[in-house]
C-alpha positions in Angstrom: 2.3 6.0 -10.0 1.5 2.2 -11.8 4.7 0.1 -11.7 5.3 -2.0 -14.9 7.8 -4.6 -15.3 9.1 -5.7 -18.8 11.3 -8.0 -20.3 13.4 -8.9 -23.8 16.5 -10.0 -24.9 17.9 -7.1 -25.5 18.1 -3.3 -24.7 16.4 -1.9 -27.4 13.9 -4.5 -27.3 12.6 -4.0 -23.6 12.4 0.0 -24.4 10.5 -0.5 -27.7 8.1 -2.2 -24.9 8.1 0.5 -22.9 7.5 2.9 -25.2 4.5 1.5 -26.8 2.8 0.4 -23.4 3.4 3.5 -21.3 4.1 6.1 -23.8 6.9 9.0 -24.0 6.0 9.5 -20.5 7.4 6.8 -19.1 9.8 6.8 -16.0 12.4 4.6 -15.4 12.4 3.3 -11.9 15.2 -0.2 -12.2 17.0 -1.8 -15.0 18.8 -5.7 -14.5 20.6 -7.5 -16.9 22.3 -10.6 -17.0 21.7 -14.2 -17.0 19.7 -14.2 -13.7 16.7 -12.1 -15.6 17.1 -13.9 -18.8 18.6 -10.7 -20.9 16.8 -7.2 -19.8 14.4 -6.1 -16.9 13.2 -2.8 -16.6 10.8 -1.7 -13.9 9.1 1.7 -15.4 5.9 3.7 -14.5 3.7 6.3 -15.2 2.4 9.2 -12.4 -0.9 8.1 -11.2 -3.7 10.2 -12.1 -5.0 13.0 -9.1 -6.6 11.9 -6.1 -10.3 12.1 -6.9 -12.5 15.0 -5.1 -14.0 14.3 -1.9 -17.3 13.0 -1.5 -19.3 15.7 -0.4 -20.9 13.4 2.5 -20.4 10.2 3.6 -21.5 7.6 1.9 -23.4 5.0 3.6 -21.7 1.6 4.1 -21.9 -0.9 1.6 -20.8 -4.1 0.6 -17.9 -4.4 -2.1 -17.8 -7.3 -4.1 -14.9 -9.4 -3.8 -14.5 -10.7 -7.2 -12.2 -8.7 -9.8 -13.3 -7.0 -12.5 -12.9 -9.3 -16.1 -11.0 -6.1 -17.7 -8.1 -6.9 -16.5 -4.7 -5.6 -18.1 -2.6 -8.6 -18.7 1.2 -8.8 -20.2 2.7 -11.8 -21.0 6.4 -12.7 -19.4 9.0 -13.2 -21.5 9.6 -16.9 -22.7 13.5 -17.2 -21.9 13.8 -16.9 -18.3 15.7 -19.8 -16.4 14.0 -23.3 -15.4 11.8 -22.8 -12.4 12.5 -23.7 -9.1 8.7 -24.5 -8.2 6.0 -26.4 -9.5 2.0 -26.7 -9.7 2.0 -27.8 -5.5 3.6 -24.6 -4.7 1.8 -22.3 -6.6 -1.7 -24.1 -4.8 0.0 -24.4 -1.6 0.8 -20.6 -1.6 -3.0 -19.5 -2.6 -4.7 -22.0 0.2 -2.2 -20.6 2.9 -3.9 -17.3 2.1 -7.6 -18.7 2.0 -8.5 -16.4 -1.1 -12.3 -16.2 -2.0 -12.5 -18.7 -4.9 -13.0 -16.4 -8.2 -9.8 -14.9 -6.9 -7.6 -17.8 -6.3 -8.4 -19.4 -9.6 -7.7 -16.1 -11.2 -4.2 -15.8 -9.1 -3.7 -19.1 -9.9 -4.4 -19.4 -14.0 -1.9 -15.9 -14.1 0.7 -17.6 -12.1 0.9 -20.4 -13.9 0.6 -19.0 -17.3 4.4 -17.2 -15.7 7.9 -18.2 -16.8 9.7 -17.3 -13.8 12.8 -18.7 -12.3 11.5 -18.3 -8.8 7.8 -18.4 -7.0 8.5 -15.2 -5.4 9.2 -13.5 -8.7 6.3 -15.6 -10.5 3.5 -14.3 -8.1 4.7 -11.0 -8.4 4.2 -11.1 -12.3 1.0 -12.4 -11.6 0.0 -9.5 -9.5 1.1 -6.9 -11.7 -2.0 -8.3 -13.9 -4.5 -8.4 -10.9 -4.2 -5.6 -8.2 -3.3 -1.8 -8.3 0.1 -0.6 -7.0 1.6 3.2 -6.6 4.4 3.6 -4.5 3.9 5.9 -1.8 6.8 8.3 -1.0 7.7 11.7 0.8 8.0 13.3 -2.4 4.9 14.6 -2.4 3.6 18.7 -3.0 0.7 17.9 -0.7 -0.1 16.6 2.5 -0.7 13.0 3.7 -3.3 12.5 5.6 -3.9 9.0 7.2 -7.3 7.9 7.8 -8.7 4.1 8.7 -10.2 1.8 11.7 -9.0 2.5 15.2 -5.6 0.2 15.8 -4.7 -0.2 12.3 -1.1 1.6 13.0 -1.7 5.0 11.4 0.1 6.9 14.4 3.2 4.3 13.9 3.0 4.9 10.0 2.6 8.4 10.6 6.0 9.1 12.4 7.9 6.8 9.5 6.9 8.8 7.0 8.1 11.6 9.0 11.4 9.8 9.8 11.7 8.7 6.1 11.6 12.5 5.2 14.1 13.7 8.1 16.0 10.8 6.4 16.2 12.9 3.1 17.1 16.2 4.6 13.3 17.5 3.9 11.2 19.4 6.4 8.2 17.6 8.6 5.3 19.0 10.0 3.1 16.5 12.1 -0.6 17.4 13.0 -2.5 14.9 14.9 -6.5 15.2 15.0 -6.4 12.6 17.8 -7.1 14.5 20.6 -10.0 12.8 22.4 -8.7 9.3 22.6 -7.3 9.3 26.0 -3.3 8.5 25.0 -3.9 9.4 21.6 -1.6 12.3 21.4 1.2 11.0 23.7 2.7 8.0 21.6 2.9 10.4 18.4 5.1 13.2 20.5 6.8 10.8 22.1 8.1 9.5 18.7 8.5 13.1 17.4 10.6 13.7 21.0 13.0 10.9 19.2 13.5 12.9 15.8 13.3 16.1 17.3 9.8 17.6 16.3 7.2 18.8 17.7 3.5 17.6 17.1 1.0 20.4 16.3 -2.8 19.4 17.2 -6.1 20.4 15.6 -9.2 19.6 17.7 -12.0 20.4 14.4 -11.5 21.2 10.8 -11.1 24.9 11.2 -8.1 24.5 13.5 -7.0 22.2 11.3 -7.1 24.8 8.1 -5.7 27.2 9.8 -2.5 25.4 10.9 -2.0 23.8 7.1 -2.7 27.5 6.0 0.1 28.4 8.2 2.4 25.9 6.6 1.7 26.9 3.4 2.0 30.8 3.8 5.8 29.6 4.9 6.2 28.6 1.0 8.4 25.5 3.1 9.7 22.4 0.7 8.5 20.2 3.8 6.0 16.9 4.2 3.0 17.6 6.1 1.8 14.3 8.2 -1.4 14.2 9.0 -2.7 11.5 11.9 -6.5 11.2 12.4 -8.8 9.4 14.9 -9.7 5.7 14.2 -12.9 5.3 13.1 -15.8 2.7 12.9 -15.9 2.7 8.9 -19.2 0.8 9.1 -20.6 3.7 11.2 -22.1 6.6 9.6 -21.5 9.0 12.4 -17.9 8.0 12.3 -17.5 8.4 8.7 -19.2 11.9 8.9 -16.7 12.8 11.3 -13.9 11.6 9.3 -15.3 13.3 5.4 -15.3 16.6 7.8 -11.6 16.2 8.3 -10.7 15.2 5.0 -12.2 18.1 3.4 -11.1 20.3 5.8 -7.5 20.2 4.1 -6.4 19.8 0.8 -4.9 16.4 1.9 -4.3 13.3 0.4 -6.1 10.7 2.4 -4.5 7.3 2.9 -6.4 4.3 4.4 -4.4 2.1 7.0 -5.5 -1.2 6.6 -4.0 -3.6 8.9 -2.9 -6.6 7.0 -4.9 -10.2 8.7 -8.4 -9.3 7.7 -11.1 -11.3 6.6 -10.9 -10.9 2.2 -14.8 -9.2 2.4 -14.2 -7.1 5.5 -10.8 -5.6 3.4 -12.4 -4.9 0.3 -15.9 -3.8 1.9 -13.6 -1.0 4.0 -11.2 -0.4 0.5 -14.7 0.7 -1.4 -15.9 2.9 1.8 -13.0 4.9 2.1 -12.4 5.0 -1.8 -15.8 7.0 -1.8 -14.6 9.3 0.4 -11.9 10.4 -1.3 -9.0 7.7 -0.7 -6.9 6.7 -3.5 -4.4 4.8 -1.7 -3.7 2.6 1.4 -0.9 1.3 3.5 -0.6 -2.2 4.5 0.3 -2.0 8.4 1.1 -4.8 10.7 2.6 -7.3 8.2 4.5 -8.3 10.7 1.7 -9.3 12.9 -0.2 -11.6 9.8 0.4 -14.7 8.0 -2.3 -14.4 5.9 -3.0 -11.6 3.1 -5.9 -12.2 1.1 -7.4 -8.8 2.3 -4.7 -7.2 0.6 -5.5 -8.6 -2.5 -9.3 -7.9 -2.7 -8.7 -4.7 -0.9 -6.3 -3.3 -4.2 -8.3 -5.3 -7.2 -9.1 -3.3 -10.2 -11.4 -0.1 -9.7 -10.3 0.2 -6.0 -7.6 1.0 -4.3 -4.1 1.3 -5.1 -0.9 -0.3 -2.0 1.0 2.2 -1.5 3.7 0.9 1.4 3.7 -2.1 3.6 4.8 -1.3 7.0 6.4 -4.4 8.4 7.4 -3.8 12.2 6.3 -1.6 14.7 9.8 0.4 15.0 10.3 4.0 13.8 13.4 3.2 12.3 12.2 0.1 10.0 10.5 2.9 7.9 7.8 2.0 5.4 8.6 -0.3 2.4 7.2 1.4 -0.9 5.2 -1.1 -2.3 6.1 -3.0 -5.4 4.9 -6.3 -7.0 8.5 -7.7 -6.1 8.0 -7.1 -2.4 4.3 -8.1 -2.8 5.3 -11.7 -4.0 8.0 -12.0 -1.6 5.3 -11.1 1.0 2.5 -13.9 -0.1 5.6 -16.7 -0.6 7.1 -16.1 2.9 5.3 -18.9 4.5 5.7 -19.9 7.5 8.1 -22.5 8.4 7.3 -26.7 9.4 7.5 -26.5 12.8 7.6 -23.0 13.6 4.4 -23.0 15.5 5.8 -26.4 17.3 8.6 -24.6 18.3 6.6 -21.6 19.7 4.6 -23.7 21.9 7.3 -25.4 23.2 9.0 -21.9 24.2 5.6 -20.8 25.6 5.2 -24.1 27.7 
């Protein structure tokens, strides 16, 4: 699903918008009015198109470029919003906290001041609507999730709030882990489906694996189906052989973890690996845990991969935030306080 945000003066004016931008198709996901939005401000998408087929084998790693692609989609904000409450300084101050490659910054930068927003927050999530890929990831899926990525990126910790989110909703879960050899692997994900009441079912190989999602299916069940995998080297062919076994063992959706803090080439070099295996979309774990997100960025440019959800704390009950270019400016503006770090040393001392 691609989140679009649109603005006018009036009612009929934002939906003519709509209508010519995303078609008769078009879904309706928030409408503001009032003087804080400047007149109308409706948030509307389309479905995303299917997950494409998996790679028959494993691609070999190689670099992604950083820079984003010139085709870029770009839609003006409307002209009446109120007087900002930032300036130039912030705007630069904001994209050399996150230490973007250069193409990017000056890109980010150009589209965020080209905005008329009232706040920085909401500017730079204007801005990102024009430079990244977003589509909400939610339980309300037909098929299963399965998540893939790098060993210690969360996806055990992601898996079981996608779980709770759906418990949340008074819809079925059924939790397979393929983390069996990883000594511990298999014990944090029961003990979190001890909490909500679940049981984990494991699957040592593929077959086991399509047998027990068989099973799930015969059961005609309107449930969610969670699938937690073994962290991988993605720069390791072996690994990624491994992993492209799984995934096509299943008529899953793989989702990459990605662990928010990475180096901006590392992100988008691991974005285009598992993209070429089949990936479509990726959470953003351990936001928490960084204060820099410039991997997000080049990680979700045009042509790669879509944010799905940020997972911001390692608690079960925090759940996953769908993503949104709202809660992605709000993200890259949270800076961190003057003196924060003073303070924490002092506390450490």
């Amino acid at each position: 699903m691609r989140l679009k945000t649109f603005h006018a003066k009036t009612m009929q004016d934002v939906m003519e918008q709509v209508r010519q931008s995303l078609g008769p198709d078009a879904i309706i996901i928030s409408i503001e009015e009032g003087k804080n939005v400047g007149g109308v401000r409706i948030t509307a998408a389309l479905e995303a198109d299917a997950t494409p087929p998996v790679a028959e084998k494993a691609p070999m790693p190689e670099p992604t470029p950083v820079f984003l692609d010139d085709d870029i989609e770009e839609e003006g904000p409307a002209s009446f919003a109120s007087t900002p409450d930032y300036d130039k300084a912030d705007i630069k101050a904001v994209i050399s906290h996150h230490n973007l490659p250069y193409d990017t910054a000056e890109r980010l930068y150009q589209a965020v001041e080209s905005i008329d927003a009232a706040s920085l927050p909401e500017a730079f999530a204007f801005a990102l609507e024009t430079m990244i890929r977003i589509s909400p990831l939610t339980d309300y899926t037909a098929r299963p999730i399965m998540l893939v990525g790098p060993a210690g990126a969360g996806k055990t910790v992601c898996t079981a709030k996608l779980a709770a989110d759906a418990l949340l909703h008074e819809r079925g879960v059924n939790i397979i882990s393929t983390d069996v050899q990883k000594a511990g692997g298999i014990q944090q994900l029961d003990h979190f489906s001890q909490l909500m009441k679940q049981s984990v079912q494991t699957a040592e190989n593929e077959q086991e694996l399509s047998y027990l999602l068989k099973q799930i299916s015969d059961r005609n069940e309107d449930s969610l189906t969670v699938i937690d995998t073994m962290g991988i080297n993605p720069f390791d062919i072996d690994d990624l052989e491994a992993s492209l076994k799984i995934i096509k063992a299943s008529d899953a959706e793989p989702v990459l973890v990605l662990p928010a803090g990475m180096e901006p080439t590392d992100a988008a070099e691991i974005a285009g690996i598992y993209q070429r295996i089949g990936c479509q979309r990726f959470i953003l774990s351990r936001a928490d845990a960084a204060r820099r997100f410039s991997g997000l960025i080049t990680a979700s440019r045009p042509g790669g991969l879509s944010i799905a959800a940020i997972s911001r704390s390692p608690f079960i009950a925090d759940g996953l935030e769908p993503a949104s270019s709202f809660a992605l400016g709000r993200l890259l503006t949270s800076l961190p306080r003057s003196g924060m770090l003073s303070a924490q040393k002092k506390r450490m001392a």
